[in-house]
Every structure is written in C-alpha cells, then in structure tokens.
C-alpha positions in Angstrom: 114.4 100.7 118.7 114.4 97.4 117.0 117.0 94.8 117.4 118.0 92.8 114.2 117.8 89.5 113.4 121.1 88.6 110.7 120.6 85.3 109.0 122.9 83.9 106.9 121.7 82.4 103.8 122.5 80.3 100.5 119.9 80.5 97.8 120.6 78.6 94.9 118.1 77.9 91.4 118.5 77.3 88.0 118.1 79.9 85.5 117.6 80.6 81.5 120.8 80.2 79.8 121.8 83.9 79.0 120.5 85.1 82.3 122.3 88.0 83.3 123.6 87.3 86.7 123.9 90.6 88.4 120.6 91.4 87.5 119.5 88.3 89.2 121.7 89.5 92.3 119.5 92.7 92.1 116.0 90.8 92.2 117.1 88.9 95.2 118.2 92.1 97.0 114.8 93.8 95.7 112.7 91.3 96.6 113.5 91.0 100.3 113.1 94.3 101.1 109.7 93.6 102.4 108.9 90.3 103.9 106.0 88.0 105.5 102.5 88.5 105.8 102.7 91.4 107.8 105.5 93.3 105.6 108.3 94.0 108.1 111.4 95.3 106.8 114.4 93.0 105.5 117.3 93.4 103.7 119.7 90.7 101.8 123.2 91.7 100.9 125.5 89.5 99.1 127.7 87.5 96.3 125.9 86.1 93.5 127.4 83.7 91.1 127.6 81.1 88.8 127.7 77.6 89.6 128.2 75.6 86.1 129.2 72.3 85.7 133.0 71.7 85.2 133.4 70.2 81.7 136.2 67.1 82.2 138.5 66.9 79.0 136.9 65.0 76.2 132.9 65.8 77.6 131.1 68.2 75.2 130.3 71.4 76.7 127.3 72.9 78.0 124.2 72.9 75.5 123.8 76.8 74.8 119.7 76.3 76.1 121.0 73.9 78.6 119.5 75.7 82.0 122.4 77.3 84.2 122.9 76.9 88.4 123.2 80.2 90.2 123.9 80.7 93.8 123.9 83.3 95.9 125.6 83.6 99.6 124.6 86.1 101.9 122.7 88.0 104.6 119.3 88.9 105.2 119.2 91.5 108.0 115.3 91.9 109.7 114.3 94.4 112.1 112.8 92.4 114.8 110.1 94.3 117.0 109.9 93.8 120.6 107.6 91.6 122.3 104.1 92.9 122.3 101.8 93.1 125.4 99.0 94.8 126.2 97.6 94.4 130.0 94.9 96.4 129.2 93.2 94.0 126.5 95.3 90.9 128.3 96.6 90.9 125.0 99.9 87.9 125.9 103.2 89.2 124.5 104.0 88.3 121.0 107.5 87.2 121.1 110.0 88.3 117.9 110.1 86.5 114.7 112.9 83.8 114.5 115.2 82.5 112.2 112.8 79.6 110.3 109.7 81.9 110.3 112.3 84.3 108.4 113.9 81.7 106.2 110.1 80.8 105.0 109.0 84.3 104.1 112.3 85.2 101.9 111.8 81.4 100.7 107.9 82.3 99.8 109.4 85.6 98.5 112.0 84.6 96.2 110.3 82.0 95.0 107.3 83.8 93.6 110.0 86.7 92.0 112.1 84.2 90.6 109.4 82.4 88.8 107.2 85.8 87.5 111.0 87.0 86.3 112.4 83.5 84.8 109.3 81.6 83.8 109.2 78.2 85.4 112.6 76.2 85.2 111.6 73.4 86.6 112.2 73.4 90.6 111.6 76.1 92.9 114.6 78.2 94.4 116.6 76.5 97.1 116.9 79.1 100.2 119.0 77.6 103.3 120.1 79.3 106.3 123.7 78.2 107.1 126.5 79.0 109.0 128.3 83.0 108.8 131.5 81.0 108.0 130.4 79.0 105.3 129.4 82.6 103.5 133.0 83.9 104.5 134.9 80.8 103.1 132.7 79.2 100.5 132.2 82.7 98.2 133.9 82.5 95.2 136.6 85.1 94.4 134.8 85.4 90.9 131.3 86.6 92.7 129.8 89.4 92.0 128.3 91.7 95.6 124.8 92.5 95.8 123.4 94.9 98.3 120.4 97.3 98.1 120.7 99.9 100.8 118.6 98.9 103.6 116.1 101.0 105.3 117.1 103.4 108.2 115.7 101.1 111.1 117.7 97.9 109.7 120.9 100.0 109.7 120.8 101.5 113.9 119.6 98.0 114.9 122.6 96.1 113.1 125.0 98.6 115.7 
C-alpha cells in the first residue's frame, strides 16, 4: 500500500468579478485529482473564499468589473509509491515524490484550469505550501469547504 504525502497549501488568484466562488472551490478540487507527468492520484480538500479589499469610510467601493482576490486554504493528499528497484535490470530505486515536486504539479495544474475556465486575469495563480496551522487559524469563518471524494488508495494511506 501507498503512504501519503499531506501538503498543506494556499492558492490564491484573481478572478472575473461575478465569479461564483464555490464553483471555483469545485475546479480546484477537480483539477487535482490527477497530477504530474505521470498522473498519480491527488486529492485537495478545503475552504475557499473571498479576499476583497476592505473599503475605509469615505473610499468608493469596488468598481463592479474591478477583478476580485480569491483564496483558498487547504490540503492536497498524494499517494506516494514506494521506492522502485529492480536488481534484475539494476534499475536504482526511485525514491517517492516530495513536497516541491508536488507543489509544482498542482501549481502547473491549477494554473492551466484556472486560465481555460477564467480567461487570462492578468497573473498566474499563486500556490504556496505553508504550515497545517496557518490553514487551521487563518480560515475565515465565512469560507465555504471544498472536497471531492478522493480515490480509494488516498483514503487507506491517510490511516
């Protein structure tokens, strides 16, 4: 069996005004469900919301086509395959995937489906891996939770 790799992560972008939020919670759930090069198995669970500017007595409010910051904080659990070796072929052992090599393919991966769902606005997603306590305290009592179930193999390895 597998062991699991849990990253905590913050992905933050700007989208069209009258995005609808949970449906850009669903995308980023969707879209790492399947991850890298080689397609192993991922899945991102989470709180989206929405990270407007506060508007300061006697400031005009937000433009209605101004752009609008979304965030989302979360984790991305990967199944993480054993080391591979094969004496045979003297074939070294490939060791698991690790936390930046993870952090690039959901970066790659959200990138490209935020841009074919949103257009361009302007600046590629932001995807960072932080801290599990900065998900736990920084999440916004007004977020909305995201989570896709995730495939069979992610869900015995996270035990």
């Amino acid at each position: 069996m597998p062991d699991s790799l849990i990253v905590p992560l913050f992905v933050t972008t700007d989208l069209p005004p009258h995005a609808d939020l949970a449906e850009f919670g669903e995308l980023l759930a969707r879209t790492a469900r399947v991850l890298g090069p080689d397609g192993y198995e991922a899945s991102l669970s989470g709180n989206v919301f929405w990270l407007d500017r506060p508007v300061l007595p006697g400031q005009q409010p937000v433009a209605d086509d101004e752009l609008r910051f979304a965030g989302m904080l979360g984790h991305l659990a990967v199944s993480v395959p054993a080391a591979v070796s094969d004496p045979a072929v003297s074939v070294p052992a490939r060791p698991g995937r690790d936390v930046r090599e993870v952090v690039r393919d959901v970066r790659r991966a959200i990138g490209a489906a935020v841009t074919e769902r949103y257009g361009d606005v302007g600046a590629a997603p932001a995807v960072f891996a932080i801290r599990d306590r900065d998900v736990r305290e920084r999440t916004p009592d007004s977020a909305l939770a995201v989570a896709i179930r995730p495939a069979a193999e992610l869900v015995g390895a996270a035990r």
